[in-house]
SEKENU-372483 format. One record per residue (C-alpha): x, y, z; residue in three letters. Coordinates in steps of 0.02 Angstrom, whole numbers, padded with zeros to 5 digits, always signed. Example, Ala and Ser with C-alpha at 12.3 -4.5 7.8 and 13.67 -1.06 7.14 Angstrom:
<koltis>
+00615-00225+00390ALA/+00684-00053+00357SER/
</koltis>
This chain:
<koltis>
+00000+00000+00000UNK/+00145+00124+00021UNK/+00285+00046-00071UNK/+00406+00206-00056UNK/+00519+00185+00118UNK/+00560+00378+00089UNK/+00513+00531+00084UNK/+00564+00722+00078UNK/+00551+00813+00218UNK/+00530+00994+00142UNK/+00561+01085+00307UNK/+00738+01013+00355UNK/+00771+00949+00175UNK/+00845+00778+00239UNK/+00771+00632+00178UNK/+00641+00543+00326UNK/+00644+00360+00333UNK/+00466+00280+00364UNK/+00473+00179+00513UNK/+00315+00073+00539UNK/+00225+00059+00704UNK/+00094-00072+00760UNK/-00020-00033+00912UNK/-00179-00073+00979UNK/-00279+00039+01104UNK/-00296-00116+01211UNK/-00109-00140+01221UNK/-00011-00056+01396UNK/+00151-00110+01305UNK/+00072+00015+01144UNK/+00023+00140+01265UNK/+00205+00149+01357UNK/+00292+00133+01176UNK/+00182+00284+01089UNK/+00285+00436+01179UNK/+00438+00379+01140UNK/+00378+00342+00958UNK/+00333+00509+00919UNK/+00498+00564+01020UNK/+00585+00460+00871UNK/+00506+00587+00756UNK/+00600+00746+00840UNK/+00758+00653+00872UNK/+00798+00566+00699UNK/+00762+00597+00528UNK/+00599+00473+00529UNK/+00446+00477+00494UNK/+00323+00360+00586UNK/+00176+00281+00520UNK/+00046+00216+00630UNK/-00046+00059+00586UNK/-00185-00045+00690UNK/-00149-00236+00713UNK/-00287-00309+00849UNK/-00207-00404+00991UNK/-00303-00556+00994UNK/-00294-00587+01177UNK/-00387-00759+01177UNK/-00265-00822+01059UNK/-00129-00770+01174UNK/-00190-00805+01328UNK/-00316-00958+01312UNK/-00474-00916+01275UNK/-00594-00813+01364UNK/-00592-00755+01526UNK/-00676-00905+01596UNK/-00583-01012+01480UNK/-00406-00948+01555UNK/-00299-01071+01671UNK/-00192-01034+01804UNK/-00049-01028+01706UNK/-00127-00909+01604UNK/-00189-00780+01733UNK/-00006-00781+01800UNK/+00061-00719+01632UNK/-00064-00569+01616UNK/-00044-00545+01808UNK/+00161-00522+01776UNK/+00128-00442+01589UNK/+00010-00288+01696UNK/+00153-00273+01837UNK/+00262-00252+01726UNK/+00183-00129+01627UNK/+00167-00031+01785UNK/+00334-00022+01842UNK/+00366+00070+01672UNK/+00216+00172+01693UNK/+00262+00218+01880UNK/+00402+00280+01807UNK/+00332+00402+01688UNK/+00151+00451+01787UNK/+00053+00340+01712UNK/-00097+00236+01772UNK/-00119+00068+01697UNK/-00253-00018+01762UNK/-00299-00191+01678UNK/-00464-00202+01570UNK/-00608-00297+01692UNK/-00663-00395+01503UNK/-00608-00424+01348UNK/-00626-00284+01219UNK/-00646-00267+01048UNK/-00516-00140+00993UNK/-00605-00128+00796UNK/-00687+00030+00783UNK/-00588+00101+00891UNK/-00435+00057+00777UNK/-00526+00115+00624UNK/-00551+00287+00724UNK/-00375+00293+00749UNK/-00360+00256+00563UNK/-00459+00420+00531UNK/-00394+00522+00631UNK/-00231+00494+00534UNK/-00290+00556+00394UNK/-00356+00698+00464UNK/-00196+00740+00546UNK/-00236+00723+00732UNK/-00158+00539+00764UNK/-00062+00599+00919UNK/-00178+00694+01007UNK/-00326+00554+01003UNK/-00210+00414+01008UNK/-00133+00483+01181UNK/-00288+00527+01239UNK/-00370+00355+01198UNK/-00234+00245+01289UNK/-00247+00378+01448UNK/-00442+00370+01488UNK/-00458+00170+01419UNK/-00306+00114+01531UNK/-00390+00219+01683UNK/-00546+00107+01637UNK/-00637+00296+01607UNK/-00659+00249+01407UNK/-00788+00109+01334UNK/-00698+00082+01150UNK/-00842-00012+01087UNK/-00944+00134+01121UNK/-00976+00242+00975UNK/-01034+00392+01049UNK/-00888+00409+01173UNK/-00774+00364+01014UNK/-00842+00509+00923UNK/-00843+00626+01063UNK/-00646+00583+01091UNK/-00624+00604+00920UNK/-00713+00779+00910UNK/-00611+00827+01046UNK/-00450+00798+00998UNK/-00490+00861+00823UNK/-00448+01032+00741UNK/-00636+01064+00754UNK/-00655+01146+00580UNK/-00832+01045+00569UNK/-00994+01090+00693UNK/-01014+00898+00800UNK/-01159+00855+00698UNK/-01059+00856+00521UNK/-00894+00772+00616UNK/-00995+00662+00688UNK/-01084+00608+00514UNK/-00901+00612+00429UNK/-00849+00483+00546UNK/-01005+00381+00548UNK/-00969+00367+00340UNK/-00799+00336+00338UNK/-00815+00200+00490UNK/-00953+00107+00386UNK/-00858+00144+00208UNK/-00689+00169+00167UNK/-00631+00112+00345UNK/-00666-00053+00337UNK/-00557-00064+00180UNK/-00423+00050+00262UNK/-00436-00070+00411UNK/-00413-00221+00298UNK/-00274-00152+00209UNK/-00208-00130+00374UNK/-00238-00324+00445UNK/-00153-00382+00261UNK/-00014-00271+00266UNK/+00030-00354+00454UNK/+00015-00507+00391UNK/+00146-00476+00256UNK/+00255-00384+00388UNK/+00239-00558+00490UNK/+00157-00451+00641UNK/+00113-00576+00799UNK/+00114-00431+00939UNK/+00117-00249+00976UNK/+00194-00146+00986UNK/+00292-00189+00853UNK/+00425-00075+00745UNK/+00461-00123+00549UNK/+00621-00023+00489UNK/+00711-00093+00326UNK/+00599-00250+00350UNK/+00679-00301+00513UNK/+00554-00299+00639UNK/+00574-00262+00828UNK/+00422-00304+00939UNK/+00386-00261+01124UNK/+00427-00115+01231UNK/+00632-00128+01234UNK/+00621-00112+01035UNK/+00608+00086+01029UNK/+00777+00076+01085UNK/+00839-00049+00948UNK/+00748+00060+00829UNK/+00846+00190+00901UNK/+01002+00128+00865UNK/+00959+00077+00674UNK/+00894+00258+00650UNK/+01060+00343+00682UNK/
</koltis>
């Protein structure tokens, strides 16, 4: 879908190399990996594109909630303690999901608001309020109202939120798909997960690997 790896940046007039990162909104190891991401972008000539790839936690972790063993529970128990020694490091609240969510349309929104130009603001603000169990990302009204938020507000709610609704039930889907294919080519199994000259680099230690391939 984007087969050039660079492009001109007309402001510094260096050539940015397109880094690729995987997240999902349901992923503390995304959320703790999307500062220093967009830190990459100041610090290095690089350019970083976001793309969705749904964490498919019964895959991962045995089934459904009920479904999960012992064995299982441990693993998400250390995963989330983890994550918070990271976040306790930073300010940040992690606080596990009580269920299992369904990350799509949430992903898709994420999806628009990249081509909209306000990725950063929504995606920052979507990890913050989901991870302090404040945001329902199957909800489509509180999707929308994130999204209208974090916008540039150059629409009145009513056309944003119709904008949205058409693009979610439209050309998102296919974005989304193109998105889920393109992972699959890229050999994605986890987020978050870095791509840079085809070498991929997945979990939260990677930004610095990337770090070290972008200087």
């Amino acid at each position: 879908m984007f087969p050039i790896r660079f492009i001109r940046s007309y402001s510094t007039g260096r050539t940015r190399e397109i880094i690729k990162f995987y997240y999902d909104f349901k992923s503390p190891f995304s959320y703790l990996a999307l500062e220093p991401a967009l830190q990459l972008e100041k610090d290095y000539p690089v350019q970083i594109r976001f793309i969705p790839w749904r964490f498919r936690a019964e895959e991962t972790f045995g089934g459904t909630v009920e479904q999960r063993d012992k064995r299982n529970w441990d693993k998400i128990r250390y995963g989330y303690s983890e994550c918070r020694r990271f976040a306790n490091e930073r300010g940040l609240i992690i606080r596990g999901p009580q269920r299992i969510f369904d990350s799509s349309m949430s992903l898709i929104a994420g999806l628009y608001a990249d081509k909209n130009q306000f990725f950063d603001p929504f995606a920052s603000r979507t990890f913050e309020l989901f991870f302090k169990r404040q945001l329902n990302i199957e909800n489509i009204d509180e999707i929308i109202k994130l999204l209208y938020e974090t916008s540039k507000k150059d629409q009145t709610p009513e056309e944003f939120s119709q904008d949205f609704q058409n693009y979610l039930n439209n050309q998102g889907q296919q974005d989304y798909l193109n998105a889920e294919k393109e992972a699959e080519q890229d050999h994605v199994f986890g987020v978050p997960m870095f791509i840079i000259r085809d070498e991929p680099f997945w979990g939260l230690t990677s930004v610095a690997s990337v770090k070290i391939f972008s200087s």
